[in-house]
TIMI-2910 file (N, C-alpha, C, CB; in pm, 1 decimal, decimal comma, always signed):
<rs>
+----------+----------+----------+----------+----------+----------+----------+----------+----------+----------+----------+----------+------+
!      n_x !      n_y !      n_z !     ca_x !     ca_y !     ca_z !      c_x !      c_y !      c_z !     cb_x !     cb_y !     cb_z ! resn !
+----------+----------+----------+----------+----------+----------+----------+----------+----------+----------+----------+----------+------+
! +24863,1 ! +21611,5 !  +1969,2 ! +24827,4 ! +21577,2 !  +1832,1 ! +24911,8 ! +21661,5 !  +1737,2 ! +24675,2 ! +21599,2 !  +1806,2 !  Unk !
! +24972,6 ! +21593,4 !  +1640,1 ! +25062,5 ! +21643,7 !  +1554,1 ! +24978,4 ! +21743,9 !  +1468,4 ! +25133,9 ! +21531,0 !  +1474,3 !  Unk !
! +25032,0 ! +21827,6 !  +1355,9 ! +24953,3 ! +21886,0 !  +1282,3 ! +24909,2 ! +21827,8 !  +1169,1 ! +24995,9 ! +21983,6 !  +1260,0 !  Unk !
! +25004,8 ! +21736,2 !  +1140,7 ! +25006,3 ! +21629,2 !   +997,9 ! +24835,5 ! +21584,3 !  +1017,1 ! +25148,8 ! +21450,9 !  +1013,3 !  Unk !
! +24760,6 ! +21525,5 !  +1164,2 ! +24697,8 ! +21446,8 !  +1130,1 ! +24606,1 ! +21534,3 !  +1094,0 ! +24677,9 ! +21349,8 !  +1204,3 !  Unk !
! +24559,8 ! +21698,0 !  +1193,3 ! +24529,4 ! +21784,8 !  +1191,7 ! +24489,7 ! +21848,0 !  +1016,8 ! +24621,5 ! +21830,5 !  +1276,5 !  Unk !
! +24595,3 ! +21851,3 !   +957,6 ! +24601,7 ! +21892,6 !   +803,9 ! +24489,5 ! +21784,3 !   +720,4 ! +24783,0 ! +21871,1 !   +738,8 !  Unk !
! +24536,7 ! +21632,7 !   +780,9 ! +24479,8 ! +21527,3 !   +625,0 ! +24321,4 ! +21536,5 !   +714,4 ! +24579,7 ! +21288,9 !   +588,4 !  Unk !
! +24253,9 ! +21602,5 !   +798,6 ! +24142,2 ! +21568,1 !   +875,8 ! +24033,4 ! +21698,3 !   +800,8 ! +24181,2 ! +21576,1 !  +1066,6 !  Unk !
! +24119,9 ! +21830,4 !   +799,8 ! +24115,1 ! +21911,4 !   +739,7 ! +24068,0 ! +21961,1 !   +574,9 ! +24198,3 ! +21918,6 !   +773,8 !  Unk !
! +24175,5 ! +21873,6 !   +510,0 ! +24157,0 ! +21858,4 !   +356,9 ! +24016,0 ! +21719,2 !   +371,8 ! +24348,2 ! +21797,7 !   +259,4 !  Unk !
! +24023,8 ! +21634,9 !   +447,8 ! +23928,2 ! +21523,7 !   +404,0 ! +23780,3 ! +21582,8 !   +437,3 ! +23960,3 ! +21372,4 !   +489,9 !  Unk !
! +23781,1 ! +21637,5 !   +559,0 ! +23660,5 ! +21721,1 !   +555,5 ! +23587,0 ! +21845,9 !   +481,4 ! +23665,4 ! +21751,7 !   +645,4 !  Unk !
! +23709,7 ! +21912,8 !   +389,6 ! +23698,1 ! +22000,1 !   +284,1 ! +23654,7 ! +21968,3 !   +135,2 ! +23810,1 ! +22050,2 !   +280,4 !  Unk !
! +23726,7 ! +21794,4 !   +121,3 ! +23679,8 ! +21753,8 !     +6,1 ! +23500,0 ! +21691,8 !     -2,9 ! +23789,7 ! +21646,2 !    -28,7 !  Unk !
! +23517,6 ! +21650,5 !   +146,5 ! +23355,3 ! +21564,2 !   +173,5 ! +23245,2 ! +21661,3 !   +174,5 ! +23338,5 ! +21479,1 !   +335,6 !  Unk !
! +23247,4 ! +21793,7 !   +209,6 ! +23183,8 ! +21883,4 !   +191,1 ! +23109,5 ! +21902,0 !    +95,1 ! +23236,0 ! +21952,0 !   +200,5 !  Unk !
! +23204,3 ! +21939,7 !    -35,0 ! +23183,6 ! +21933,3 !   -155,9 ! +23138,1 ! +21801,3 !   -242,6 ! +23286,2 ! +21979,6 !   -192,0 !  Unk !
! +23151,3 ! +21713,2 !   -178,3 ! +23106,7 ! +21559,2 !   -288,5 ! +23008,7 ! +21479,7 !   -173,3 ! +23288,7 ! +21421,7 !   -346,1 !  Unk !
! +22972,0 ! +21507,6 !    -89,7 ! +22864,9 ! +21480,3 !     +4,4 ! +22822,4 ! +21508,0 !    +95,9 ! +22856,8 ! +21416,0 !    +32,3 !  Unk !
! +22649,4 ! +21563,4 !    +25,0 ! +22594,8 ! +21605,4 !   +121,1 ! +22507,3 ! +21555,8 !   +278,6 ! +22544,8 ! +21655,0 !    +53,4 !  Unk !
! +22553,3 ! +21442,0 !   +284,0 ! +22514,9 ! +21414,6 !   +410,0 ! +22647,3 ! +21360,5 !   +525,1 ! +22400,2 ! +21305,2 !   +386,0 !  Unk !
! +22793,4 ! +21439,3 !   +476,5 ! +22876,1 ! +21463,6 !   +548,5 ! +22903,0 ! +21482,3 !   +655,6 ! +22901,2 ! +21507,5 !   +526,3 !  Unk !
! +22914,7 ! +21484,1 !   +782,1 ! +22957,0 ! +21509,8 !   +912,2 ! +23074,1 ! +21530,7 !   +935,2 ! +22930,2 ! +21430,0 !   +986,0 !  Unk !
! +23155,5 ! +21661,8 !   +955,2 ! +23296,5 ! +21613,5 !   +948,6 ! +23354,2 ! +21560,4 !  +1089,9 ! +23387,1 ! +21733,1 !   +895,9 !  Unk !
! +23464,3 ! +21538,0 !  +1066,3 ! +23519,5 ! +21413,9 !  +1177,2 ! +23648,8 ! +21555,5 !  +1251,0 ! +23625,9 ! +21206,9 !  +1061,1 !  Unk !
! +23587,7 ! +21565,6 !  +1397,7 ! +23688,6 ! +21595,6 !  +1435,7 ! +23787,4 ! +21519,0 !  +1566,3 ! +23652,7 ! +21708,9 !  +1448,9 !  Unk !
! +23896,7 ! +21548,6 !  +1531,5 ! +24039,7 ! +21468,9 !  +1590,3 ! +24003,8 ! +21455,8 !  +1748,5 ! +24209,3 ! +21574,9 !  +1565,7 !  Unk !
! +23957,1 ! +21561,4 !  +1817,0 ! +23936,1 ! +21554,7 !  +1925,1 ! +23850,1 ! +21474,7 !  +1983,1 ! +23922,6 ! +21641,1 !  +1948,6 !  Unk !
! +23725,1 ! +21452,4 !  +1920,7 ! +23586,0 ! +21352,1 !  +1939,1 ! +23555,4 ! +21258,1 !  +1857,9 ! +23466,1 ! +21415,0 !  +1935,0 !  Unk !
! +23676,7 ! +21216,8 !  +1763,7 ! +23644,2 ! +21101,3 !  +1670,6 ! +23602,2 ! +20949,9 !  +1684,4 ! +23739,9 ! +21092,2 !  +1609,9 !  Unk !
! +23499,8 ! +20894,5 !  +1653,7 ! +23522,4 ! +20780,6 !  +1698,0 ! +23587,4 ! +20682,5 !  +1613,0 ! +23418,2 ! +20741,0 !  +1738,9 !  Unk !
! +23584,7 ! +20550,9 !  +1685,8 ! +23620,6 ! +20474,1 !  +1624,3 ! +23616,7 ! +20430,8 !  +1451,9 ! +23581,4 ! +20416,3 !  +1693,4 !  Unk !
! +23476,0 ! +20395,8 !  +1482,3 ! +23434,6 ! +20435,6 !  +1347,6 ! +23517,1 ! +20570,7 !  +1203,9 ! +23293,9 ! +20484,7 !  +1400,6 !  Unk !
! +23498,8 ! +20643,9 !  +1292,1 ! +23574,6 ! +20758,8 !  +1190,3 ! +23731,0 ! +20749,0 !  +1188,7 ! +23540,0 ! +20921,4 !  +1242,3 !  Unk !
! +23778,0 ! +20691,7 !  +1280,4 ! +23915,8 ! +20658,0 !  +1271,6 ! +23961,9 ! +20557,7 !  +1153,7 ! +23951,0 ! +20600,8 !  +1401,8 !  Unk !
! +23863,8 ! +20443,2 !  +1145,2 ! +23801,6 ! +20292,0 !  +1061,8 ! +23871,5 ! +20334,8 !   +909,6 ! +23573,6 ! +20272,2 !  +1050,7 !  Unk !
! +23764,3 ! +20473,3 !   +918,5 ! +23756,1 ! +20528,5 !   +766,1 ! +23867,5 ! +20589,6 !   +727,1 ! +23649,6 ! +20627,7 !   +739,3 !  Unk !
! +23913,8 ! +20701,8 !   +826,6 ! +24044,2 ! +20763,9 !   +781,3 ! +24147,0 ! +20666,9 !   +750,1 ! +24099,6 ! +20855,1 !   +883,4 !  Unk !
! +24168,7 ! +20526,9 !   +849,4 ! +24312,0 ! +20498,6 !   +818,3 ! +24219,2 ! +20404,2 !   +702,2 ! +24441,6 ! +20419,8 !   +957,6 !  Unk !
! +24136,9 ! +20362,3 !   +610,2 ! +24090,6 ! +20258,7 !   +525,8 ! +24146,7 ! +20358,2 !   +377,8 ! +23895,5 ! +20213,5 !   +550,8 !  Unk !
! +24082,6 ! +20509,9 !   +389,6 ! +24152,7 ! +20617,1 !   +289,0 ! +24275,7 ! +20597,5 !   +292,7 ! +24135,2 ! +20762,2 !   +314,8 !  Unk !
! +24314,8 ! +20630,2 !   +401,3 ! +24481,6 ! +20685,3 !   +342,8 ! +24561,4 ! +20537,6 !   +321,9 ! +24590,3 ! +20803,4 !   +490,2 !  Unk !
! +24519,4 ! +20389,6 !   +366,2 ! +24557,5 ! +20325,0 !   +309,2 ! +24521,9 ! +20308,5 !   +161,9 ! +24548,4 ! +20252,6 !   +373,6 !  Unk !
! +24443,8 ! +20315,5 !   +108,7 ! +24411,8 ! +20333,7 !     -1,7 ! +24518,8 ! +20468,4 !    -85,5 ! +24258,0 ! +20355,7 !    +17,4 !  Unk !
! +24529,5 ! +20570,3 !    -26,4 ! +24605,0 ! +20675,8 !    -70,8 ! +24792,7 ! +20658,5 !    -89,8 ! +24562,5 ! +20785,3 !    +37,3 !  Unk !
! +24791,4 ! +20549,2 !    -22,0 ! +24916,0 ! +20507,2 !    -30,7 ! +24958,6 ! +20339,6 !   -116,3 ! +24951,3 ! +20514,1 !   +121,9 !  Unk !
! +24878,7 ! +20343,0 !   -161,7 ! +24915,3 ! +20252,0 !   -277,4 ! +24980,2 ! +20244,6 !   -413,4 ! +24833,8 ! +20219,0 !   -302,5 !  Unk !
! +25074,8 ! +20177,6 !   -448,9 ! +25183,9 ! +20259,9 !   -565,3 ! +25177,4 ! +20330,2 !   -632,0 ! +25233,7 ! +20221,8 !   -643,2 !  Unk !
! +25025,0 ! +20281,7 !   -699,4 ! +24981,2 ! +20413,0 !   -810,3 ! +24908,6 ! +20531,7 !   -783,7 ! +24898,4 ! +20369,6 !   -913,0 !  Unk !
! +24886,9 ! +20543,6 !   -647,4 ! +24805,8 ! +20655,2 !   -607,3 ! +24944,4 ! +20739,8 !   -578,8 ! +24686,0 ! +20626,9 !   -469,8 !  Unk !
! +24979,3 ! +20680,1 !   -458,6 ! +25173,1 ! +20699,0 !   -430,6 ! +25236,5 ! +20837,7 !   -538,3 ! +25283,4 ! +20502,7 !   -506,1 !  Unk !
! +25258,1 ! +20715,5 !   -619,9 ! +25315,8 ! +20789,8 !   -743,0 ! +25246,8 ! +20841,1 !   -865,9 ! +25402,3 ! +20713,3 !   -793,8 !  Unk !
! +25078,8 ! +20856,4 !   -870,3 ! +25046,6 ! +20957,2 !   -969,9 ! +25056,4 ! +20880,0 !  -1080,0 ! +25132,4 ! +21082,4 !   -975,7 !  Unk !
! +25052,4 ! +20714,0 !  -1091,8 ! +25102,5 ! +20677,4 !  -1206,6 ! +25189,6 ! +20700,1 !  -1260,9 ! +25057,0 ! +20686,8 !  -1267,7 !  Unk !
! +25312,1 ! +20739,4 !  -1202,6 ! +25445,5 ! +20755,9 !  -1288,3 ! +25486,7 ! +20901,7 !  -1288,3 ! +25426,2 ! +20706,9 !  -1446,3 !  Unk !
! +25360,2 ! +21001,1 !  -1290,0 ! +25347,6 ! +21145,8 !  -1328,0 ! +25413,6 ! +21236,0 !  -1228,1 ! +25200,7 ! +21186,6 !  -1341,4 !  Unk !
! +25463,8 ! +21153,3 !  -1145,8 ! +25561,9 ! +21267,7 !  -1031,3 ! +25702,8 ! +21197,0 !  -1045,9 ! +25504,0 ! +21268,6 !   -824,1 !  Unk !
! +25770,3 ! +21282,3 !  -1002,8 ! +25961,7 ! +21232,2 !   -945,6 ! +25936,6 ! +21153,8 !   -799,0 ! +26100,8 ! +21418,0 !   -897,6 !  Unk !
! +26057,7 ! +21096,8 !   -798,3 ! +26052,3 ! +21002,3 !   -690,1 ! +26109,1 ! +21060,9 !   -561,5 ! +26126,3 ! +20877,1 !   -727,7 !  Unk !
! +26111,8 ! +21237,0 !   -591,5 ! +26137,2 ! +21294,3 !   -441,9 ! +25975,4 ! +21341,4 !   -397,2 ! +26265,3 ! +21449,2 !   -442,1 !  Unk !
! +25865,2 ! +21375,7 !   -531,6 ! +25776,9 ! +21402,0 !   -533,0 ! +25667,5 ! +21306,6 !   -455,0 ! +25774,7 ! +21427,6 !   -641,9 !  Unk !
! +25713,8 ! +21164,2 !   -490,3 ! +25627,4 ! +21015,5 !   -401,6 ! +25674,6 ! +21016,6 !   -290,0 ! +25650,0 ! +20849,9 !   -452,0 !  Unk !
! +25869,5 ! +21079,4 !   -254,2 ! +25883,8 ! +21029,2 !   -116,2 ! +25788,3 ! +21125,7 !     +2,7 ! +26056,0 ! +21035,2 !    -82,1 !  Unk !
! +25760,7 ! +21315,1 !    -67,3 ! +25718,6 ! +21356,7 !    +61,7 ! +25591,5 ! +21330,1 !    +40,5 ! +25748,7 ! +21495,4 !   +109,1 !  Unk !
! +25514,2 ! +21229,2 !    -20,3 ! +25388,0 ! +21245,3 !    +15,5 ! +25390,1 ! +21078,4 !   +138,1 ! +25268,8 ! +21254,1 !   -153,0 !  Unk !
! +25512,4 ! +21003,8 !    +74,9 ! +25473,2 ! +20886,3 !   +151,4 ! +25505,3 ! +20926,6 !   +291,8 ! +25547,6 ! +20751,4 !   +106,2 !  Unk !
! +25622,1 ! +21024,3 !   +297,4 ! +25654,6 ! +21027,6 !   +447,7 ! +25532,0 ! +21151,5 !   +494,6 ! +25846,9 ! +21078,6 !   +481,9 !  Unk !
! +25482,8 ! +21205,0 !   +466,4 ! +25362,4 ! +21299,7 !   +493,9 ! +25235,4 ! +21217,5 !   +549,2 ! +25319,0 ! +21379,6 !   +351,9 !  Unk !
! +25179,8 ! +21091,2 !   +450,5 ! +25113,9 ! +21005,8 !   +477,9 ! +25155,2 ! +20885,1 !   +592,9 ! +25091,9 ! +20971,8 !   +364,4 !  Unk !
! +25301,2 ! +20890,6 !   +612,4 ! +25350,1 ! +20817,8 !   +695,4 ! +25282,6 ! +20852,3 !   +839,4 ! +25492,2 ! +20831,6 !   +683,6 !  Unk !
! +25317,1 ! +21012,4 !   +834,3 ! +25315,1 ! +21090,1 !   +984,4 ! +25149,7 ! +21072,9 !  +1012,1 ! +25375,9 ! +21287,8 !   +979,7 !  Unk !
! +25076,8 ! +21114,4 !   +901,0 ! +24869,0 ! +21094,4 !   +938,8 ! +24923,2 ! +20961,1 !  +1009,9 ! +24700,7 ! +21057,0 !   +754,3 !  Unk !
! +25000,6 ! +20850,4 !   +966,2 ! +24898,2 ! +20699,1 !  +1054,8 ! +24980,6 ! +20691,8 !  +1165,2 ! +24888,9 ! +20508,8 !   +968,4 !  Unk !
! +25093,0 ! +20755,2 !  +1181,0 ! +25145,7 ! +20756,8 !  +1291,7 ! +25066,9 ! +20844,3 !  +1396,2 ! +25273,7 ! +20793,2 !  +1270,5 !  Unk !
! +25034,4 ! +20946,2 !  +1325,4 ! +24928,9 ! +21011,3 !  +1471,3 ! +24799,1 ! +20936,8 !  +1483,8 ! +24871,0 ! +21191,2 !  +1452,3 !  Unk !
! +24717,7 ! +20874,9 !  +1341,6 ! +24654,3 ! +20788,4 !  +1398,7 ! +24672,4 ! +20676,2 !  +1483,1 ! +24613,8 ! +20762,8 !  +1334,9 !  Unk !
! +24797,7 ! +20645,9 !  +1474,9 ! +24827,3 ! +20523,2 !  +1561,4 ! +24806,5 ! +20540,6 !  +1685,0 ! +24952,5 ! +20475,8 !  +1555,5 !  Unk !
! +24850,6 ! +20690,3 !  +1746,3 ! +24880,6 ! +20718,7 !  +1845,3 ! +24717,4 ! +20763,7 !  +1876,6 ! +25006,7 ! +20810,0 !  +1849,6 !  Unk !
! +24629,8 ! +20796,9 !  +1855,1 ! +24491,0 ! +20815,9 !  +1889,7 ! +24431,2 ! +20691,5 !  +1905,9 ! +24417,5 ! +20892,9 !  +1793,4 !  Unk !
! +24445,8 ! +20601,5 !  +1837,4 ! +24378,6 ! +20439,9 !  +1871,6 ! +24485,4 ! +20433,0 !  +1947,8 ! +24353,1 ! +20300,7 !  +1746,5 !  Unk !
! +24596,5 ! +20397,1 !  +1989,0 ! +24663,5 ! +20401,0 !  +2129,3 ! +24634,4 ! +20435,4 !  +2266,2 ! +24742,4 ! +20462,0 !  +2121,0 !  Unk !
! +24599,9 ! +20590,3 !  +2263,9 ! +24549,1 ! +20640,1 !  +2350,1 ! +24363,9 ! +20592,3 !  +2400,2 ! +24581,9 ! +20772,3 !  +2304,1 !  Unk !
! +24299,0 ! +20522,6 !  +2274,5 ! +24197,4 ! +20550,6 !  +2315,5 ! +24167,7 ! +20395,9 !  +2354,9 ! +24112,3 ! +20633,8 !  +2221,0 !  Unk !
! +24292,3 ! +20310,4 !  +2327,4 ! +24271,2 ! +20200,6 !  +2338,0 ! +24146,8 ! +20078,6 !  +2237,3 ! +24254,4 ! +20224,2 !  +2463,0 !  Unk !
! +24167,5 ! +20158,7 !  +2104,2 ! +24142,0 ! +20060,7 !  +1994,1 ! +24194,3 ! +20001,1 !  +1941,2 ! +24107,2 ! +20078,7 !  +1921,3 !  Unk !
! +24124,7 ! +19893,9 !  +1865,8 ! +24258,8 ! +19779,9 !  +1796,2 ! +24274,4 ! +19830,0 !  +1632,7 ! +24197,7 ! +19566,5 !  +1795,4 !  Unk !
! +24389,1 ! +19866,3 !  +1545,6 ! +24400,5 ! +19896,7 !  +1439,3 ! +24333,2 ! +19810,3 !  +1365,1 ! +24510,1 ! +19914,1 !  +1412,9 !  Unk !
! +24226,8 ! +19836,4 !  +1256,6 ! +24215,6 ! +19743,8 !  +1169,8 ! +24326,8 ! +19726,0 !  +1069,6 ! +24104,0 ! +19763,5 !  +1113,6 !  Unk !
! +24319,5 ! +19650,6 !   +960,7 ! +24404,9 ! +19572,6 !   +890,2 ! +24456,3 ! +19663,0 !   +762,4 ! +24330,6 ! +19437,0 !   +850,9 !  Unk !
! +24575,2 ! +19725,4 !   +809,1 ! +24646,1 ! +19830,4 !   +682,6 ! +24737,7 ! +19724,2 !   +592,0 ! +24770,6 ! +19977,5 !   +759,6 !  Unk !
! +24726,7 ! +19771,8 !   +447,1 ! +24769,1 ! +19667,8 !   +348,2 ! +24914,0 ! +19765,4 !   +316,1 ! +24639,1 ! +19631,6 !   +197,4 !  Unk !
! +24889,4 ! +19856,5 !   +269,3 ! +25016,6 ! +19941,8 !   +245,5 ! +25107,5 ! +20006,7 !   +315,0 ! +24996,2 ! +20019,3 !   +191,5 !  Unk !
! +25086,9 ! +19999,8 !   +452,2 ! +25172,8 ! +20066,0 !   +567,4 ! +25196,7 ! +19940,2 !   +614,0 ! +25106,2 ! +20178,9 !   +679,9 !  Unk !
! +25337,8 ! +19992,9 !   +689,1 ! +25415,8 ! +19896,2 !   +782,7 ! +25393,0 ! +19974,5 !   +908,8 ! +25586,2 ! +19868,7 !   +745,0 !  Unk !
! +25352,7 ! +19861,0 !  +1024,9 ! +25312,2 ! +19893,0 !  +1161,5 ! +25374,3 ! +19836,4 !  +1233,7 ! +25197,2 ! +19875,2 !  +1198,2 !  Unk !
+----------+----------+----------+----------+----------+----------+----------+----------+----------+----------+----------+----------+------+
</rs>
């Protein structure tokens, strides 16, 4: 497991903490499906133009390392539904 996915599993469980309290955090090692569902449904969501780019409010070296940063999370997710033998649900903003 890369660290990328390690990091966005990290921050998502740091933010859920704080904005809900009936949180469970999700770890990489014992995740299920389900929690996989959610992560890649976020970060597709997180990668949509205007999230992407901040509305305009970043440089376009600033959108590329978050897209290729966000690239690497679904690539290690890919590779965990791979391994675990799940079927990806339906990403709108990534190419698979």
């Amino acid at each position: 497991m890369k660290n990328t996915l390690e990091q966005y599993v990290d921050q998502h469980n740091s933010w859920n903490k704080i904005f809900d309290q009936n949180h469970v955090d999700v770890d990489i090692n014992t995740m299920t499906k389900t929690q996989g569902d959610m992560l890649i449904s976020k970060l597709d969501s997180e990668m949509s133009p205007e999230n992407l780019h901040c509305d305009g409010e970043i440089s376009h070296a600033q959108a590329q390392q978050k897209f290729d940063y966000y690239t690497g999370v679904f690539e290690d997710l890919k590779d965990v539904y791979n391994q675990q033998g799940w079927d990806l649900p339906e990403v709108w903003e990534l190419a698979y």
